[in-house]
SESEMI-157785 format. One line per field, with one value per residue: x, y, z of N, C-alpha, C in turn; residue in one letter. Coordinates in Angstrom, 1 decimal. Each point is the difference from the previous one (the first is absolute). Example, Ala and Ser with C-alpha at 12.3 -4.5 7.8 and 13.67 -1.06 7.14 Angstrom:
<sites>
nX	c(13.2,-0.4)
nY	c(-5.7,1.1)
nZ	c(7.8,-0.7)
caX	c(-0.9,0.9)
caY	c(1.2,1.1)
caZ	c(0.0,0.0)
cX	c(0.9,-0.8)
cY	c(1.2,1.1)
cZ	c(0.0,0.8)
r	c(A,S)
</sites>
This chain:
<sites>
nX	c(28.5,-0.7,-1.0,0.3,-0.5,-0.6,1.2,0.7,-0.5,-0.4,1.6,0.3,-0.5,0.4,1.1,-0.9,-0.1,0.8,0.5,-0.2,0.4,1.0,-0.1,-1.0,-1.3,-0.3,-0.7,-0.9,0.9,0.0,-0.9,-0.3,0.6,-0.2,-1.3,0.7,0.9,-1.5,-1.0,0.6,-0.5,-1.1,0.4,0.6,-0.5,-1.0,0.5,-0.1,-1.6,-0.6,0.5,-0.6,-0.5,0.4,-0.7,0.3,0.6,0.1,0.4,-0.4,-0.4,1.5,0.3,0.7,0.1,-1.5,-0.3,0.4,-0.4,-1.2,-0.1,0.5,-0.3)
nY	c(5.6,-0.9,0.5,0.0,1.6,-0.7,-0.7,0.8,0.8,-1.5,0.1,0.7,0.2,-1.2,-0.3,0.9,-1.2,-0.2,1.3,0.5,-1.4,0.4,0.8,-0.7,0.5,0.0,-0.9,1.3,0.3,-1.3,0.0,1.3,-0.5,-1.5,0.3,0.5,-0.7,-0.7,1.5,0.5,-1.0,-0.5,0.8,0.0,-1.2,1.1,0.7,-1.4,0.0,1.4,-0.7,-1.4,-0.2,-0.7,-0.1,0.7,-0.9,-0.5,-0.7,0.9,-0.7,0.5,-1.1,0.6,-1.3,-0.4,1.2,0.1,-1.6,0.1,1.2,-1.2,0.8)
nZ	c(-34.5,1.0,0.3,1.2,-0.2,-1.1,-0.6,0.5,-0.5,-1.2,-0.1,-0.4,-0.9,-0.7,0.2,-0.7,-1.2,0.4,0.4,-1.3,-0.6,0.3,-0.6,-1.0,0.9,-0.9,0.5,0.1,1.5,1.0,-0.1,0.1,1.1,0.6,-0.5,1.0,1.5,-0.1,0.1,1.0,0.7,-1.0,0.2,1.0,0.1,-0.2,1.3,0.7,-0.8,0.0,0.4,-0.4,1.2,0.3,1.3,1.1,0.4,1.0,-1.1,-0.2,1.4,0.4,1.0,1.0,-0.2,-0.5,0.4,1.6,-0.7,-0.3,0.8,0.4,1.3)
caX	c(-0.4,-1.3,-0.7,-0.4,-0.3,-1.1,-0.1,0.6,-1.4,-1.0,0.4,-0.1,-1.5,-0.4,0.6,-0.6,-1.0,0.3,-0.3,-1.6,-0.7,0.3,-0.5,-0.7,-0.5,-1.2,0.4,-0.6,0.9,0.6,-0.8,0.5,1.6,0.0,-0.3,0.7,1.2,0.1,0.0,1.3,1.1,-0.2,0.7,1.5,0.2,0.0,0.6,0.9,-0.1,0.1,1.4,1.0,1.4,-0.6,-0.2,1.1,-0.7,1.0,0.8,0.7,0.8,1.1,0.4,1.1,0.8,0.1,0.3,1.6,0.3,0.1,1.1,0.8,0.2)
caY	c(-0.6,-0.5,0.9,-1.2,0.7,-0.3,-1.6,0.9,0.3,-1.2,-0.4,1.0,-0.4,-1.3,0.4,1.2,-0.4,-1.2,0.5,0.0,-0.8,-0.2,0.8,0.1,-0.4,-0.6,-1.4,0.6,1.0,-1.1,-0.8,1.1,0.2,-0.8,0.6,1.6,-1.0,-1.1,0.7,0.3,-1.2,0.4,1.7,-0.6,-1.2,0.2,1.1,-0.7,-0.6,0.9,0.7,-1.2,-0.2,-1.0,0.3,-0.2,-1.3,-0.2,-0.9,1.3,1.5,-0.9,0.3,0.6,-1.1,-0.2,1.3,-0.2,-0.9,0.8,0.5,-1.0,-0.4)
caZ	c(1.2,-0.1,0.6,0.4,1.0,0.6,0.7,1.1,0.3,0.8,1.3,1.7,0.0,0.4,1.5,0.9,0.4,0.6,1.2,0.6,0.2,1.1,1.4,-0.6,1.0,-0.1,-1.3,-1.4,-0.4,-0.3,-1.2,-1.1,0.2,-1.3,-1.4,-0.8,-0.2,-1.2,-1.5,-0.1,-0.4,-0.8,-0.7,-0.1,-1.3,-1.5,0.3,-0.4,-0.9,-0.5,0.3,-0.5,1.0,1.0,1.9,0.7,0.7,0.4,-0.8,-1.3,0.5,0.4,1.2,0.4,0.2,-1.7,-0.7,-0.3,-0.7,-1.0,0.0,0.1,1.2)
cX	c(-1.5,-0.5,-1.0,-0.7,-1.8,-0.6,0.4,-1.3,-1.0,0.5,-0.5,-1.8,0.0,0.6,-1.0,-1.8,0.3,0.0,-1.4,-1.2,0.9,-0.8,-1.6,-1.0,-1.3,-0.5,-0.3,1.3,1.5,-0.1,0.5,1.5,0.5,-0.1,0.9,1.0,0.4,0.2,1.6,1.3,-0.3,0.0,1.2,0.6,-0.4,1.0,1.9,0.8,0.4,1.8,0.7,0.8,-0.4,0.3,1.5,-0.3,1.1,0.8,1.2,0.8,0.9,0.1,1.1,1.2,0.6,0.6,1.5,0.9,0.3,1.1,1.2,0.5,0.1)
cY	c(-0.1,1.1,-0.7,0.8,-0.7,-1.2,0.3,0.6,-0.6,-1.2,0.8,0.3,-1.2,0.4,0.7,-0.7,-1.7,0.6,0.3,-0.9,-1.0,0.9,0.1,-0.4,-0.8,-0.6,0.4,0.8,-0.8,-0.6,1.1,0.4,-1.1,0.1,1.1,-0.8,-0.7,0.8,0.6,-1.2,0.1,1.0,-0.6,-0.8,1.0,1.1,-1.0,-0.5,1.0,0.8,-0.9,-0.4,-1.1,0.2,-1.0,-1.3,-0.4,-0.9,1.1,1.1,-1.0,0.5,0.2,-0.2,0.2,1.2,-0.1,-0.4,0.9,1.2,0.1,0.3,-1.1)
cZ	c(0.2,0.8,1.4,1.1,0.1,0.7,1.4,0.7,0.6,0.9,1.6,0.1,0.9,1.8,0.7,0.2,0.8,1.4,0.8,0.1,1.6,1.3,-0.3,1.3,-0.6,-1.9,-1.4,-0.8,-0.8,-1.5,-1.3,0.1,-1.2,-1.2,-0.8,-0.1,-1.5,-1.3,-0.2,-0.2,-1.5,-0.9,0.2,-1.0,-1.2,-0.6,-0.7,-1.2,-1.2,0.1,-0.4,1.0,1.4,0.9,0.1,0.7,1.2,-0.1,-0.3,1.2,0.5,1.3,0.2,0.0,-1.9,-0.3,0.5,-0.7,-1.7,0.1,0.4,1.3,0.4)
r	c(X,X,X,X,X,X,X,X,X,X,X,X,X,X,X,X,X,X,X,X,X,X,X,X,X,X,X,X,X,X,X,X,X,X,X,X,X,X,X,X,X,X,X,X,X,X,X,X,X,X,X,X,X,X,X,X,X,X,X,X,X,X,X,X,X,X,X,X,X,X,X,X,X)
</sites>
């Protein structure tokens, strides 16, 4: 099985810096919230890449309706 504790990792990074560029009060601080955002979306994709495995998209998740369907409710 794939070991996915670190793609796990720069997810919740990413999460923890989208928060704080929400609550981010001033533009320099804004401006470096960005910068970390973009360098981690970027780990991510290589983080992606390196596992051989492609982001989830929402094409790929089934709604509720679909999943019944499938198991035949």
């Amino acid at each position: 099985m794939t070991d996915l504790s670190h793609l796990d990792a720069l997810r919740a990074r990413l999460a923890r810096e989208q928060e704080r560029l929400a609550a981010a009060q001033y533009e320099m601080e804004r401006a470096f919230r960005r910068r970390e955002i973009a360098a981690c979306e970027k780990e991510i994709a290589a983080e992606y890449k390196f596992l051989g495995i492609e982001p989830l998209t929402l094409d790929d998740i089934l709604s509720d309706d679909d999943l019944l369907k499938v198991l035949g409710q």
